[in-house]
TORVOTOR-697165 format. One record per residue (C-alpha): x, y, z; residue number from 1. Coordinates in steps of 0.2 Angstrom, whole numbers, plus 2048, in hexadecimal, padded with zeros to 3 digits. Example, Ala and Ser with C-alpha at 12.3 -4.5 7.8 and 13.67 -1.06 7.14 Angstrom:
BEGIN
<u: 83E v: 7EA w: 827 k: 1>
<u: 844 v: 7FB w: 824 k: 2>
***
This chain:
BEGIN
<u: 800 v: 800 w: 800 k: 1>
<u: 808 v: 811 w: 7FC k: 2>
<u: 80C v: 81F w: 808 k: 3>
<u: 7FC v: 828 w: 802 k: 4>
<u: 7F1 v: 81C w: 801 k: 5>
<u: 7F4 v: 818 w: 815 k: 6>
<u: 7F3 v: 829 w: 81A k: 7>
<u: 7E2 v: 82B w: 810 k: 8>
<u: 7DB v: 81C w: 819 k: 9>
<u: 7E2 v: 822 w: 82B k: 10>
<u: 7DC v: 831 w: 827 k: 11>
<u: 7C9 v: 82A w: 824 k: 12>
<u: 7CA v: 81D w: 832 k: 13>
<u: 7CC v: 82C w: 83E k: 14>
<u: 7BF v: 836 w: 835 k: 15>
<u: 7B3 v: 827 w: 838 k: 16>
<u: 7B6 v: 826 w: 849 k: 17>
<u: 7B7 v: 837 w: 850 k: 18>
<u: 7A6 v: 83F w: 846 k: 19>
<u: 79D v: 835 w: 84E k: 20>
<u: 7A3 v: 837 w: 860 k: 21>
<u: 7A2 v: 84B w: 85E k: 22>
<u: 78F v: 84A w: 857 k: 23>
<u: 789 v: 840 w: 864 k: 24>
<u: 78E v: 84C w: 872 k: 25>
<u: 77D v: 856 w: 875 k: 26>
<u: 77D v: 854 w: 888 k: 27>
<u: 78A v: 860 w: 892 k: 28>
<u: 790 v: 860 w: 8A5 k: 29>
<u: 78F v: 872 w: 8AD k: 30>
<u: 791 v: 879 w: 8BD k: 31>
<u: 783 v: 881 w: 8C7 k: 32>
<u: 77F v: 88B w: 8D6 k: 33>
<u: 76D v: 88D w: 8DC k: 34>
<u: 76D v: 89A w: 8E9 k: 35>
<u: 75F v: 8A0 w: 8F4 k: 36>
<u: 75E v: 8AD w: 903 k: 37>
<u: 752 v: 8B5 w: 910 k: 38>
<u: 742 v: 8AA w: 90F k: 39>
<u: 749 v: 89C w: 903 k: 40>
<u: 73B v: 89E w: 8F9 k: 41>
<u: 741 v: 8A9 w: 8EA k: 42>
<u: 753 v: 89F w: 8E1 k: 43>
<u: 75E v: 8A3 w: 8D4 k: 44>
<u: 768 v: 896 w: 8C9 k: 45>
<u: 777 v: 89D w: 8C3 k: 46>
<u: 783 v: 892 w: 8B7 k: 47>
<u: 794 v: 893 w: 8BF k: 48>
<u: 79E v: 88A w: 8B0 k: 49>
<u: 79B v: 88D w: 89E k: 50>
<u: 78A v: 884 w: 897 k: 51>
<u: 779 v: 881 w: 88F k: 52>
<u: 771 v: 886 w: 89E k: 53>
<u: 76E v: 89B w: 8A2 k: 54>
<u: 76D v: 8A5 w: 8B2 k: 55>
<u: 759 v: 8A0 w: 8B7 k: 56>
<u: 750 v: 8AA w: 8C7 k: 57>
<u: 73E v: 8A5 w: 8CC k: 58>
<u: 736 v: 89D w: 8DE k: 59>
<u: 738 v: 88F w: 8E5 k: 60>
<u: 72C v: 884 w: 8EE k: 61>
<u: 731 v: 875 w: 8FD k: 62>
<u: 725 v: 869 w: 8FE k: 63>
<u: 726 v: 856 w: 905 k: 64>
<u: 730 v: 857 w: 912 k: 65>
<u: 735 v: 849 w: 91B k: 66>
<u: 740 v: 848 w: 92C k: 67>
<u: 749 v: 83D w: 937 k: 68>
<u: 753 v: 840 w: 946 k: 69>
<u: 764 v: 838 w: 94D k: 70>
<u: 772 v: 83A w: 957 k: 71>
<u: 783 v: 83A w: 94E k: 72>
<u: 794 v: 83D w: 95A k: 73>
<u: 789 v: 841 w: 968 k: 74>
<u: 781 v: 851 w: 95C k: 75>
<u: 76F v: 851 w: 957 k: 76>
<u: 76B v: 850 w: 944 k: 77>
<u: 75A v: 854 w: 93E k: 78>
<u: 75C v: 84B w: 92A k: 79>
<u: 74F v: 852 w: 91F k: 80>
<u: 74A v: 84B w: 90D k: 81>
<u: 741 v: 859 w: 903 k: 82>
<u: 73A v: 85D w: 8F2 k: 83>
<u: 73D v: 86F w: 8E9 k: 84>
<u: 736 v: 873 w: 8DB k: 85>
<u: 73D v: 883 w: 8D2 k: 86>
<u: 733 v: 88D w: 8C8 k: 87>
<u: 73D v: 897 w: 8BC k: 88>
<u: 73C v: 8A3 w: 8AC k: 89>
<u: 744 v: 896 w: 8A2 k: 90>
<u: 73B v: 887 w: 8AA k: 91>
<u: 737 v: 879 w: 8B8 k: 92>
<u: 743 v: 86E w: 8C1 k: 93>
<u: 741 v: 867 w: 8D0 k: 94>
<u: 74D v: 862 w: 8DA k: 95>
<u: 74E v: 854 w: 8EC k: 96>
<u: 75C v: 85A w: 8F9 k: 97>
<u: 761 v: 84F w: 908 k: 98>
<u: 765 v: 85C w: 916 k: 99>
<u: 76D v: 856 w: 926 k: 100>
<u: 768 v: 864 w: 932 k: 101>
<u: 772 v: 86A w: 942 k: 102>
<u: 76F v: 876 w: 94F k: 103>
<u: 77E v: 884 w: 94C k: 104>
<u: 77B v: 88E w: 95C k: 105>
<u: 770 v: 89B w: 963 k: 106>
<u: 761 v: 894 w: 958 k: 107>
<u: 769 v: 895 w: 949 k: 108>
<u: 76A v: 883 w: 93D k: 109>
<u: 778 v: 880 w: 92F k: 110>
<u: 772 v: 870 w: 923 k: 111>
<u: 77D v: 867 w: 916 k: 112>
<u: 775 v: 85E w: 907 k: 113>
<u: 775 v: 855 w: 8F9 k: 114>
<u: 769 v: 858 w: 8EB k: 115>
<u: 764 v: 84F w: 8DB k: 116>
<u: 758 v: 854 w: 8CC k: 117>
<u: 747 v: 84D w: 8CB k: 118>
<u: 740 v: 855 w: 8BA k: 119>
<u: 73D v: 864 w: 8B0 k: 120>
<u: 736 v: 86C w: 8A5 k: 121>
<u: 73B v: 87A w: 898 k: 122>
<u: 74E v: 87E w: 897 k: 123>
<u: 74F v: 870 w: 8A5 k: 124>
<u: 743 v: 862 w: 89E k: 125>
<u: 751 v: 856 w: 89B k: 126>
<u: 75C v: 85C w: 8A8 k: 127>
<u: 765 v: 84E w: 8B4 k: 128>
<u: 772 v: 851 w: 8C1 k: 129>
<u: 776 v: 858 w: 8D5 k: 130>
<u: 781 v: 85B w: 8E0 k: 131>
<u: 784 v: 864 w: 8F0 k: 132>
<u: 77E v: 873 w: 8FD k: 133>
<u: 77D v: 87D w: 90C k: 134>
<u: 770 v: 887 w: 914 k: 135>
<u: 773 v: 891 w: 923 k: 136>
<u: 761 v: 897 w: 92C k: 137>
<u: 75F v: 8A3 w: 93C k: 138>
<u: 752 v: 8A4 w: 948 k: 139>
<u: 745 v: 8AF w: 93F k: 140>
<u: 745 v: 8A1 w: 931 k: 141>
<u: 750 v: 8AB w: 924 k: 142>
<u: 75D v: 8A1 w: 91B k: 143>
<u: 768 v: 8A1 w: 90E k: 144>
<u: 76B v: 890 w: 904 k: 145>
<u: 77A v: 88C w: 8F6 k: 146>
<u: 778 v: 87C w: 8EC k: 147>
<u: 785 v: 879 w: 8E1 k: 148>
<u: 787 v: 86A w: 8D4 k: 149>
<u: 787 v: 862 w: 8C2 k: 150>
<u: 779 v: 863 w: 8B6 k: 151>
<u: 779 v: 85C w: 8A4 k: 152>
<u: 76A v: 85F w: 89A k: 153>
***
């Protein structure tokens, strides 16, 4: 086989092989933050890496809480299982957060989570991922919350 004729077929092998591979990438990882302050009620989403997904603000509603207490290295830890669904300009998504609760002094509670998305719809319908976050909450109620994770859509 010539020198020409094994290049040309190198050559089309490695087309053959790599088109395929770049076309079938249509999903993307990107980092996220979902912030929330004061009432916890109002979020924003604000992409934190380069992406599909856009800066998103809308409410926020908590429902199906569940909760469980138990005592780990002698500290009380109120677990807590619940729904939010985030109701945004660009669409839906809902997302479950497993927050392990403790107290942080003088009525104040710090919580670390993890979260995962349940569905979506618009600009989130096909959207999968999670991650992790912190809430801080005072006595009054008022909070502030930071998830933070990786979505693919």
């Amino acid at each position: 086989m010539s020198r020409r004729l094994k290049l040309t077929a190198v050559l089309l092998v490695s087309t053959v092989v790599i088109v395929p591979i770049a076309g079938g990438a249509t999903s993307q990882t990107q980092r996220v933050a979902i912030e929330s302050t004061g009432n916890v009620f109002a979020f924003s989403l604000r992409p934190i890496e380069a992406g599909t997904l856009r800066r998103d603000t809308g409410m926020a509603k908590w429902t199906g809480s569940t909760t469980h207490k138990l005592t780990r290295d002698g500290q009380l830890v109120a677990v807590e299982t619940v729904l939010g669904t985030f109701v945004g300009k660009r669409g839906t998504f809902g997302a479950r957060f497993h927050i392990e609760w403790t107290s942080a002094g003088n009525g104040f509670r710090a919580g670390v989570a993890t979260w995962t998305i349940q569905a979506g719809t618009g600009a989130y319908e096909h959207l999968v991922g999670g991650g992790r976050s912190s809430s801080v909450f005072r006595p009054d109620g008022k909070g502030t919350m930071r998830a933070e994770g990786l979505l693919r859509s």
